[in-house]
N, C-alpha and C positions, 0 to 999 in steps of 0.2 A: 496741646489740643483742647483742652478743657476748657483753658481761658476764651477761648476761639469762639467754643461751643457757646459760653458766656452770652458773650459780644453777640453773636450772629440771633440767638432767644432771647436768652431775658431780656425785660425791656423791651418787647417789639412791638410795644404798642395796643390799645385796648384792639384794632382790626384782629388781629392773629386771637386773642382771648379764649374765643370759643374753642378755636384747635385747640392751643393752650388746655386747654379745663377739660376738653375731653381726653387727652392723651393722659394727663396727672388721674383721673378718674381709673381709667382701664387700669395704671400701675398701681394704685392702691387697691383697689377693686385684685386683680390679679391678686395680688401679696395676703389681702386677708382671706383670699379663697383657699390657698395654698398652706394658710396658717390653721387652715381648716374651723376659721370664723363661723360660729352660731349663730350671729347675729350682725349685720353688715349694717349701719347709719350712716347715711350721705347728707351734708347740709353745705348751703352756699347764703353766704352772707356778703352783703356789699356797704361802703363807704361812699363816700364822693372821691375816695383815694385810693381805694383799695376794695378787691375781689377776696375771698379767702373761701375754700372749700375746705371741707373736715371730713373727717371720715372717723367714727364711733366703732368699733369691732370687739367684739366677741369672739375670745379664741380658747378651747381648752389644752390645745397644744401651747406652742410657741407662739406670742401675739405677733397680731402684725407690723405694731410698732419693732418688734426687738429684731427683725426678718427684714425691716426697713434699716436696720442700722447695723443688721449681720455682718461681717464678713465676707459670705457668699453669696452675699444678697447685693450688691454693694450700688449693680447697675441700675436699678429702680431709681436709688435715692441719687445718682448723679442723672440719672433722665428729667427727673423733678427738680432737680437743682437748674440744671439746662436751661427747664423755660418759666422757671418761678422765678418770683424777688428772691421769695426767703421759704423757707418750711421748718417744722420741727414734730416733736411729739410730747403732748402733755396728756401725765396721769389723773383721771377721772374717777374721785373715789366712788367706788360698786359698781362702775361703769365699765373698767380697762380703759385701756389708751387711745387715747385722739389722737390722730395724724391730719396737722393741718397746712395748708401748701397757699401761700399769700401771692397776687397778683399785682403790684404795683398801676395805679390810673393815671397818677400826675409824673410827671418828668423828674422831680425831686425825688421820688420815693425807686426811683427803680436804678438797677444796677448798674455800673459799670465794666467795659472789660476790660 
């Protein structure tokens, strides 16, 4: 089913994008609310290739990155997976974790299922 999910999102073209980018927002957005985040940063950068949203969080609990890559957390990161190219999470020294969720623009860069 996964693969499916693949196939049918990623990839669907810059039209869908904006859904796209809003739905990846709410899941992060959600997750570091929930991480109990002090401090929430959103930023959206673009290429001629590519889209990529980040999300900067402040958590004194559990970050959000690590709630992203839980266990029990698990749904988030395959919703994002669903209709991103790619995602990950990089360490931001005095910062905490970046969670960033990349949109393919050109046909070359986007997924297969």
């Amino acid at each position: 089913m996964q693969q499916h999910l693949r196939w049918q999102f990623a990839g669907r073209g810059p039209e869908h994008l904006f859904d796209d980018l809003v739905l990846c927002v709410s899941e992060l957005v959600t997750t570091a609310i929930e991480a109990n985040s002090s401090t929430i940063v959103l930023s959206l950068d673009s290429t001629a290739d590519a889209v990529r949203l980040s999300m900067l969080d402040h958590s004194p609990d559990a970050d959000a990155a690590a709630r992203m890559q839980a266990d029990g957390n698990t749904h988030r990161a395959r919703i994002i997976e669903a209709v991103a190219t790619r995602w990950g999470v990089d360490s931001v020294p005095d910062d905490g974790d970046e969670i960033w969720v990349e949109f393919a623009l050109t046909a070359a860069g986007r997924r297969s299922g």
